[in-house]
Residue, then its C-alpha position, 0 to 999 in steps of 0.5 A: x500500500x502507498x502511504x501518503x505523506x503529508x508532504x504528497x498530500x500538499x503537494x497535490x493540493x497546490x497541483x488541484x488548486x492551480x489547475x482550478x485557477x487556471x480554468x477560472x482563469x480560461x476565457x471561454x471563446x466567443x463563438x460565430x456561425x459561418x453558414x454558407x454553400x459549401x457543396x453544389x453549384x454555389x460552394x465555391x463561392x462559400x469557400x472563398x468566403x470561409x477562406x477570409x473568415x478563417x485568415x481574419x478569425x486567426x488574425x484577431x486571436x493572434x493579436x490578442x482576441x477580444x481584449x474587452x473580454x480579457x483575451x477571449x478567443x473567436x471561433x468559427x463554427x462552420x455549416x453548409x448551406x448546400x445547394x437549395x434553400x430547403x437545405x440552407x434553412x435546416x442547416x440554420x434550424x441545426x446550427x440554432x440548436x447545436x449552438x445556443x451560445x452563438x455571438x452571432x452568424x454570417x453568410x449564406x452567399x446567394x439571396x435565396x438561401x439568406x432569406x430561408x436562413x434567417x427566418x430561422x436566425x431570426x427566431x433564434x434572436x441570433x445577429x445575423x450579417x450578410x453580402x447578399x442582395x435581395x432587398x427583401x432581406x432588410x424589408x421583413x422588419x427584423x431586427x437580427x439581419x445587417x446587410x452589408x451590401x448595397x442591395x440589389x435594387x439599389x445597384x440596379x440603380x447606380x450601376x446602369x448610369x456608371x455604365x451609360x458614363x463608361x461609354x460616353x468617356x471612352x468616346x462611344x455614343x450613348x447606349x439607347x438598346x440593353x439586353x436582360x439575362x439573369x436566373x430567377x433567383x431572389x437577387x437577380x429578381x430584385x435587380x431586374x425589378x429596379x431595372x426594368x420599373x425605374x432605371x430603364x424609363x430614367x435612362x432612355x432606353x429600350x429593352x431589346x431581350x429579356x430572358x429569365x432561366x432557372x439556374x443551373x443553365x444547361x444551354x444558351x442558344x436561345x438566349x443568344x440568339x434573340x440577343x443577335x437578333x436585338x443588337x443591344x449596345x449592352x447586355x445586363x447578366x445577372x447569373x448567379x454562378x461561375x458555371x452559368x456564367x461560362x456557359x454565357x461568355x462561350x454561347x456569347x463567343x460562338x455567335x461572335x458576340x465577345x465583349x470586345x464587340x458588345x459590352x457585357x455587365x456580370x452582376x456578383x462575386x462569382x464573375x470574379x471568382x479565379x475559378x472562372x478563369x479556368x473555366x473558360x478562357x481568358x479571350x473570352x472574359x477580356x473587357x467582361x464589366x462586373x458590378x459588386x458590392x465591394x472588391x479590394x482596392x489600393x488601400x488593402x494591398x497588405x490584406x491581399x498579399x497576406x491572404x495570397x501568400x496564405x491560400x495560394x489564391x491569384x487574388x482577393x476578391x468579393x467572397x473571400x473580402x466579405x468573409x474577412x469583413x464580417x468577422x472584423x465587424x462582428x469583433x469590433x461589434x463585442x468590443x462593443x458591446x464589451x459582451x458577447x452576449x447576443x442581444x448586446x451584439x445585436x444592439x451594438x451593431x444597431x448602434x455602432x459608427x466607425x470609420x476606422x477598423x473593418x470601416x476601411x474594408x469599403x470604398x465609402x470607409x463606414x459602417x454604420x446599420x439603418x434601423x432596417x439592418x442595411x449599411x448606411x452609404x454603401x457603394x457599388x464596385x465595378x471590375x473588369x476582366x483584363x489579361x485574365x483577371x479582374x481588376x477595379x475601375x470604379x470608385x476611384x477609392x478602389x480604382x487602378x485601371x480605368x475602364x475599357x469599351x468595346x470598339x464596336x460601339 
């Protein structure tokens, strides 16, 4: 039999009291849900979005995480949206019961999936912050969801005159005749409402085709053919995936409708995605005009190189910046709030105006939430395709190029 001594006896005492000390001591961590498509025709776009959120959420811990929480570490707690938005929504209803602490949530990429999703957050009183576009996701009254987009109406309305603006620079006549492509999704339907009931009478112009398609696209003949057929001087897409938006450009290049000729306008991240590029080819892409809710501009080249150098990416882009960006919100938010409380995160987002930290993530340097949860000044982005990738030409905040019309025009 082992005698126990009283020396043993107090030695293990100070062991059981230091480590007891050490877990009084352990902040728990503060924990944020990242939902968004990880598998089906939107998962890369998910995944480029979790790349930024896992290089921001090691940045705040390795800089010494929440300090008004005395260090407390953020950790990402990751779901799949998958590809429908049946999905996305019992993947919200599993993320709500799984993790009651939650200190908030971000993501779900495409419109449809964020308004099924946030029914749900809704109920759960878990803040909830987004990219997607649809207008509709602010217009419910809730009080958990901020948009950090500018919505899709509102885009429809100041991307069309950038692009009239473009034209006219660049020496070519004003365009009278625009051609209407998109899916049926919640954010392209926002889109083409603003399109076709304000910013076409406002602008003089004439829709020449107007073509709706179910997403995935399986072929664009048709599609094409009525625009050859219409001869618009620019034709609006509002696909909502790298593969639809490849399917577009070949169908486009076949019928000898390239950029070059006739000036294309993507609408989304995906249109920048370094997986289209492989897709198809860059020929195709060159002179390709997107319009989007934020891209990385001069000011964030030490961002970019670090993200670069950390995924082996080509670049930073939309998804990736976003994924990054709501997590530096959501951290300057429970500085905040010096809680991680979720109504307290709720309320500081509702009250927060900073034009410093995640601020300088955008080209309008603010952020500040509307009481409908939308980010007050927010500003639309324009790219372009040149050399096989995309580079910024609007605002001049973001801008390193100036923008390129077809000569044809």
């Amino acid at each position: 039999m082992t005698q126990i001594t009283r020396r043993t006896a107090l030695a293990g005492a100070t062991v059981l009291a230091g480590t007891r000390f050490a877990r009084a001591q352990a902040k728990p961590d503060v924990k944020l849900a990242m939902l968004v498509p990880l598998s089906g025709p939107w998962a890369r776009s998910g995944l480029l979005e979790q790349m930024g959120a896992r290089m921001a959420i090691e940045e705040v811990n390795a800089s010494g995480g929440i300090k008004a929480l005395g260090g407390a570490k953020l950790k990402l707690i990751e779901f799949d949206a998958g590809e429908s938005a049946e999905k996305a929504k019992d993947a919200a209803q599993r993320m709500v019961a799984q993790e009651p602490g939650l200190s908030g949530g971000f993501g779900c990429w495409l419109s449809t999936f964020t308004l099924a999703a946030t029914e749900v957050t809704e109920r759960a009183e878990v803040p909830w912050m987004t990219l997607s576009y649809s207008d509709l996701i602010t217009n419910r009254g809730f009080k958990y969801v901020f948009q950090a987009s500018p919505t899709a109406d509102a885009q429809a309305k100041d991307l069309v005159p950038i692009i009239m603006d473009m034209a006219e620079k660049a020496g070519a006549k004003r365009p009278s005749k625009v051609a209407l492509v998109g899916d049926n999704s919640a954010s392209s339907v926002s889109f083409y409402k603003a399109i076709r009931e304000i910013v076409v009478p406002d602008q003089k112009l004439t829709i020449v085709a107007d073509e709706i398609f179910s997403p995935p696209l399986a072929d664009a003949t048709s599609i094409v053919q009525k625009l050859r057929t219409g001869k618009p001087d620019f034709v609006l897409l509002q696909s909502t995936n790298a593969g639809d938006d490849k399917i577009l450009v070949d169908k486009f290049a076949e019928f000898g409708l390239t950029s070059q000729k006739m000036a294309m306008v993507g609408g989304g991240g995906h249109w920048c995605q370094p997986e289209l590029a492989k897709l198809t080819t860059k020929e195709h892409l060159e002179g390709v005009i997107v319009g989007l809710a934020n891209w990385p501009g001069k000011a964030m080249a030490d961002i970019t190189k670090r993200f670069i150098e950390r995924t082996k990416e080509p670049w930073f882009g939309h998804d990736s910046l976003f994924g990054y960006t709501h997590v530096m919100t959501y951290a300057a938010a429970i500085e905040h709030a010096g809680s991680a409380d979720k109504n307290k995160v709720m309320q500081a987002l509702h009250t927060m105006d900073i034009k410093d930290g995640p601020a300088r993530f955008f080209p309008d340097g603010r952020i500040k939430f509307d009481e409908k949860g939308r980010r007050v000044g927010a500003k639309l982005c324009v790219v372009q395709w040149r050399n096989g990738e995309p580079v910024p030409v609007f605002p001049a905040a973001v801008a390193t190029h100036p923008a390129v019309w077809p000569r044809a025009s």
